[in-house]
C-alpha positions as CSV (number, residue, x, y, z in Angstrom):
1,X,7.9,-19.0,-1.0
2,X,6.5,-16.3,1.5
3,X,3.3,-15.0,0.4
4,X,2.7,-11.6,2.3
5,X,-0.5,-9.4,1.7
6,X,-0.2,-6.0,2.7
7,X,-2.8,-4.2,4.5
8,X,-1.3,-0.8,3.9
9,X,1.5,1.0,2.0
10,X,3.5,1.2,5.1
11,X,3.4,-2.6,5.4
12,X,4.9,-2.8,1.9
13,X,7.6,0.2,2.6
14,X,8.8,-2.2,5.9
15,X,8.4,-5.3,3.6
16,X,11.0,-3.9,0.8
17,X,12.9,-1.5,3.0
18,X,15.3,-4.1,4.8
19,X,16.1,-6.0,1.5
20,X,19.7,-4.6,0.3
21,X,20.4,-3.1,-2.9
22,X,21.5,-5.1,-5.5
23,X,21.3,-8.4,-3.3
24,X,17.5,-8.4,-4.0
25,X,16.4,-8.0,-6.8
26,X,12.5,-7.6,-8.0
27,X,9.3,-7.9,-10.4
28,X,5.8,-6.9,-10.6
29,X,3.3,-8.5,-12.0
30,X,-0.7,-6.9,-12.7
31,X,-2.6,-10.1,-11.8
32,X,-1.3,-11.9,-8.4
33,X,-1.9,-15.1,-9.6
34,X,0.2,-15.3,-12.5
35,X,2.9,-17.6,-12.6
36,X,6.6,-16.9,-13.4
37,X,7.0,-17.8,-17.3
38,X,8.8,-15.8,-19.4
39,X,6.9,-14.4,-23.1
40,X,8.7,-17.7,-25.0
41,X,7.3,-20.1,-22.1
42,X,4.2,-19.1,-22.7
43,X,4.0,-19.0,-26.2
44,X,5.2,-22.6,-26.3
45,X,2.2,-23.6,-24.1
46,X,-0.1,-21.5,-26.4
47,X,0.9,-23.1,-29.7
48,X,0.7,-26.7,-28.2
49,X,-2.8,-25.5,-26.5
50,X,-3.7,-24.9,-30.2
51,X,-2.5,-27.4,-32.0
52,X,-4.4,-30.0,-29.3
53,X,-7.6,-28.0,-29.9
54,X,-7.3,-29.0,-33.7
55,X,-5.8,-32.7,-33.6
56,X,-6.7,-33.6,-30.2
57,X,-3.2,-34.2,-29.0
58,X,0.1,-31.7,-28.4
59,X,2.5,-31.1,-30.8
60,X,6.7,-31.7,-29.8
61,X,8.4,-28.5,-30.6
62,X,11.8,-28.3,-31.1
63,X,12.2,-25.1,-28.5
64,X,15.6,-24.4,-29.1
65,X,15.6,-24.7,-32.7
66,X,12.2,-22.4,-32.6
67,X,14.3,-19.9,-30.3
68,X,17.9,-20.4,-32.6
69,X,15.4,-19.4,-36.0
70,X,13.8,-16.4,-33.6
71,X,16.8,-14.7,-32.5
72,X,18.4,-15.2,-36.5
73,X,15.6,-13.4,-38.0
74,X,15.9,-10.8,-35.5
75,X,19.9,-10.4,-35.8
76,X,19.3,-10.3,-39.6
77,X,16.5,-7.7,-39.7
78,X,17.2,-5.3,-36.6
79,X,19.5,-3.5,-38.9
80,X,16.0,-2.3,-41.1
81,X,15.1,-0.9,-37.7
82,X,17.6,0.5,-35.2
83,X,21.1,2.2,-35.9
84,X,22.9,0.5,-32.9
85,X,23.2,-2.9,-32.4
86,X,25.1,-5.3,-30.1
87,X,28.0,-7.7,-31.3
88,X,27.3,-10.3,-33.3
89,X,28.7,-12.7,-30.8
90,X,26.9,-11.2,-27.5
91,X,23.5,-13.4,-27.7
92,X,22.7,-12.1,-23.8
93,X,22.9,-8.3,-25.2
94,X,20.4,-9.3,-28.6
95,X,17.9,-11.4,-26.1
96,X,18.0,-8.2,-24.4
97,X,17.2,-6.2,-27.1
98,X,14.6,-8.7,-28.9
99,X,12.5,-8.4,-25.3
100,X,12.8,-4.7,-25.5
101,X,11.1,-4.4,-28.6
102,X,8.7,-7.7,-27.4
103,X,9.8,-10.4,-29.1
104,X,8.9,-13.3,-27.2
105,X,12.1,-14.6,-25.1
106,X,12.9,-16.9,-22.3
107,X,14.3,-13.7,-20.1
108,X,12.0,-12.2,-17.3
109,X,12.1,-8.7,-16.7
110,X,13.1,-7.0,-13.1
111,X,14.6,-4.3,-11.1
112,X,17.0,-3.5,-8.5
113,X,14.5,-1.1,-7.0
114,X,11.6,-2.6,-5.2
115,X,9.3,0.8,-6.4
116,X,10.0,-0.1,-10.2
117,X,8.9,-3.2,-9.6
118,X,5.4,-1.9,-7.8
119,X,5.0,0.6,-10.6
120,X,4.7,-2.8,-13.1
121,X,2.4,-3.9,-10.7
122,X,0.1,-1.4,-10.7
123,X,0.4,-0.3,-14.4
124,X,-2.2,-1.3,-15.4
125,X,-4.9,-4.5,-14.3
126,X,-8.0,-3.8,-11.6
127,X,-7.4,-7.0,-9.7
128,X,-4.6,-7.7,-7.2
129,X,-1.2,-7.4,-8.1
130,X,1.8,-8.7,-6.8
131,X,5.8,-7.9,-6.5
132,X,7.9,-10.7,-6.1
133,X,11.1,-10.0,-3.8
134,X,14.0,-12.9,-4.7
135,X,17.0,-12.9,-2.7
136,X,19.7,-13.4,-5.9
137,X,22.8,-14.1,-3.2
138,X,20.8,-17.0,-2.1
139,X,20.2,-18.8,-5.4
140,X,23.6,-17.8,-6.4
141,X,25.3,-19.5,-3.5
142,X,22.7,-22.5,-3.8
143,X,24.3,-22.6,-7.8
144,X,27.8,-22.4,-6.2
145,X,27.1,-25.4,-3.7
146,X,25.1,-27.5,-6.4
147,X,27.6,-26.8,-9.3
148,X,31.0,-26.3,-7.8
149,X,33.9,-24.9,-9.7
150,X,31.1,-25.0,-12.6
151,X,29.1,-23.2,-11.9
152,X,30.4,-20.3,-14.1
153,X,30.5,-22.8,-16.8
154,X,27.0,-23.2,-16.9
155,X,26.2,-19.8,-16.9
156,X,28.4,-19.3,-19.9
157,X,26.5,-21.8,-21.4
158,X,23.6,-20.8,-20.9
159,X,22.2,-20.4,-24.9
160,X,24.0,-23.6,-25.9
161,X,21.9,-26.6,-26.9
162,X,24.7,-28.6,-24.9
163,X,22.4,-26.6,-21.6
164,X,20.5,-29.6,-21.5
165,X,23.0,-31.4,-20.0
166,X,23.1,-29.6,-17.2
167,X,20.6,-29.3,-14.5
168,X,17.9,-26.4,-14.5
169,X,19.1,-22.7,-13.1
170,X,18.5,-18.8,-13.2
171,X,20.8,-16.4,-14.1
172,X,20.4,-12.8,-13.9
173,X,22.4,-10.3,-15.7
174,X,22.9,-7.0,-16.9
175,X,23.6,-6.8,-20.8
176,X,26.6,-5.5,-21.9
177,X,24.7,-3.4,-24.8
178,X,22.4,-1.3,-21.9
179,X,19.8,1.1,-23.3
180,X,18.1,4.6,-21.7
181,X,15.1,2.8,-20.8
182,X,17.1,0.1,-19.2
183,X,18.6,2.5,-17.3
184,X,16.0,4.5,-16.2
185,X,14.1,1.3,-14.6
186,X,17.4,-0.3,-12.7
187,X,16.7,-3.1,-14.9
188,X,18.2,-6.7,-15.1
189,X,17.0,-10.0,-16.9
190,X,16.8,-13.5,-15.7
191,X,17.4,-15.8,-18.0
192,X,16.8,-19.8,-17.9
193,X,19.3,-22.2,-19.3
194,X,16.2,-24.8,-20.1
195,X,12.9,-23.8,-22.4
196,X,11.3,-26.8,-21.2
197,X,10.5,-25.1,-17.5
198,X,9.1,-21.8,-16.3
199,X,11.1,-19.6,-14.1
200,X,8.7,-20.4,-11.3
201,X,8.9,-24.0,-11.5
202,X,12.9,-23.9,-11.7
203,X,12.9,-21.3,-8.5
204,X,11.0,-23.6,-6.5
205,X,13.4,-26.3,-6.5
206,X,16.0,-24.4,-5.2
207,X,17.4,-25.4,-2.1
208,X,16.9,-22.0,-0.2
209,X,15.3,-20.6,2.9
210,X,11.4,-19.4,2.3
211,X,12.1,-16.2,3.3
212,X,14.5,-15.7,-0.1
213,X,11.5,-15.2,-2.0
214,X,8.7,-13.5,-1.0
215,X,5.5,-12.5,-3.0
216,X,3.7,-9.4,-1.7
217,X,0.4,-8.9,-2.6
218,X,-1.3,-5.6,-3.4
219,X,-4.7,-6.1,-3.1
220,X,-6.7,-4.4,-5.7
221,X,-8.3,-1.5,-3.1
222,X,-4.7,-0.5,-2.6
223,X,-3.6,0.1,-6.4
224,X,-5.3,3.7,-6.2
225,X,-3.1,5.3,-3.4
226,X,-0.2,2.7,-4.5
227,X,-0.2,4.6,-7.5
228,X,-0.5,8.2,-5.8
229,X,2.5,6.9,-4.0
230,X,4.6,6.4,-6.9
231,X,3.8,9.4,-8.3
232,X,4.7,11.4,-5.2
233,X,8.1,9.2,-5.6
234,X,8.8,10.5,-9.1
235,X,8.1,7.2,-10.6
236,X,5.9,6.6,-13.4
237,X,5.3,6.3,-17.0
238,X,7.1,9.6,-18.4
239,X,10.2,8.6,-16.2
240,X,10.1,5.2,-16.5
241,X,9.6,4.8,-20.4
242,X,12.0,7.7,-21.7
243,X,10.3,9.9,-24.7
244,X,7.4,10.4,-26.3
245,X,6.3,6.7,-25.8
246,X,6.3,7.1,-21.5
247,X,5.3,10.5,-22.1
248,X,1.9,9.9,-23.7
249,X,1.6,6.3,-21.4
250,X,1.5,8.6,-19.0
251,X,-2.2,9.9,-20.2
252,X,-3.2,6.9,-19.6
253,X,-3.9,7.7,-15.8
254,X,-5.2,10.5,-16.3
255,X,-8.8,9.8,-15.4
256,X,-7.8,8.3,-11.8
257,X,-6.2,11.3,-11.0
258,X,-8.5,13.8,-12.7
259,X,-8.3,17.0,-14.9
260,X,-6.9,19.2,-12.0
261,X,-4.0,17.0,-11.4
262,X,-3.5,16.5,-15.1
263,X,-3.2,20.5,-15.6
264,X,-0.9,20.7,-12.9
265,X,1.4,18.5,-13.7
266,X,1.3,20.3,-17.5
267,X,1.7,24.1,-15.6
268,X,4.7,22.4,-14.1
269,X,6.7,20.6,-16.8
């Protein structure tokens, strides 16, 4: 992995600005030095964390049986919830939703638009952030050479306990069952077909050039005009959280950018 750490914001426009649309694909993160584990990952390592703080020693989960009871309560209650739900057969599409609504999940969120991405990164956190920049036509064609003819087999797979047969992989989608928030933030998942490594760990043993993945480091005295950036750019909490929800996120920065800029941006709307 590339590690870049920019000194200014047009070192970051030149870093994202050759990476082709839809080839790339990205994800922000508020503290640079967080690894890439999906919500389930971690709360795996969390509950065996725990459970050695009591008895000294870890405790084997089942993962997939924890994740098969997870996304069964969730297909059985949503109805309480929401009006429109996916098929009852389409487990990428309910995954999806689950992670929506944060339930934990072994999908990582990203976006086709390298600005999205920054605006996650700078959302919220005081210390350096980071986007990560992954070449998906690389690790795609590594899958093809690896897997052969299969390759699309193991992706189909990718929920079925019969996964662990095969060997570790990504795969990104879009769900068929989209949503306006989805929508709004070019969004895709990355799913893993193994809960017993991170994403991170499963990139790195891809067999693909350095320069396919790249991490770009914001350091934290650039998060101010990174963010004055993104708003000149349209993009930000009211835009990137349709509704009420984004719209009062949105408050949230309003004293960085003071009372003047908060009135007219209120005069305007």
């Amino acid at each position: 992995m590339k590690i870049k750490t920019i000194k200014n914001w047009s070192e970051f426009d030149n870093a994202v600005g050759r990476k082709n649309f839809r080839k790339w694909i990205f994800r922000g993160q508020s503290y640079s030095d967080w690894p890439l584990e999906s919500s389930l990952h971690r709360a795996f390592e969390e509950a065996q964390s725990i459970h050695k703080l009591k008895s000294g020693k870890e405790k084997k989960l089942n993962r997939v049986e924890h994740e098969k009871v997870m996304i069964d309560r969730f297909k059985c209650n949503a109805h309480l919830y929401l009006d429109h739900l996916p098929q009852p057969e389409d487990l990428l599409s309910w995954l999806s939703l689950m992670q929506h609504h944060g339930a934990p999940t072994r999908l990582l969120d990203f976006s086709f638009s390298p600005y999205v991405a920054l605006f996650f990164a700078l959302e919220s956190g005081e210390e350096d952030a980071a986007v990560y920049c992954i070449n998906h036509d690389a690790i795609r064609n590594d899958d093809d050479e690896y897997f052969g003819k299969n390759r699309l087999e193991v992706y189909s797979r990718i929920l079925e306990p019969i996964n662990r047969q095969d060997d570790p992989c990504l795969f990104a989608f879009e769900p068929t069952f989209s949503n306006q928030r989805l929508l709004s933030q070019q969004g895709l998942f990355v799913a893993t077909n193994t809960l017993d490594l991170s994403h991170g760990k499963i990139l790195n043993d891809y067999d693909i050039q350095d320069t396919d993945v790249i991490k770009i480091v914001i350091p934290a005295e650039q998060r101010f005009e990174g963010l004055r950036k993104l708003n000149k750019m349209n993009i930000n909490s009211s835009n990137i959280y349709p509704g009420l929800d984004g719209f009062c996120k949105s408050m949230r920065r309003q004293p960085i950018f003071g009372l003047e800029w908060q009135r007219r941006v209120g005069n305007e709307l």
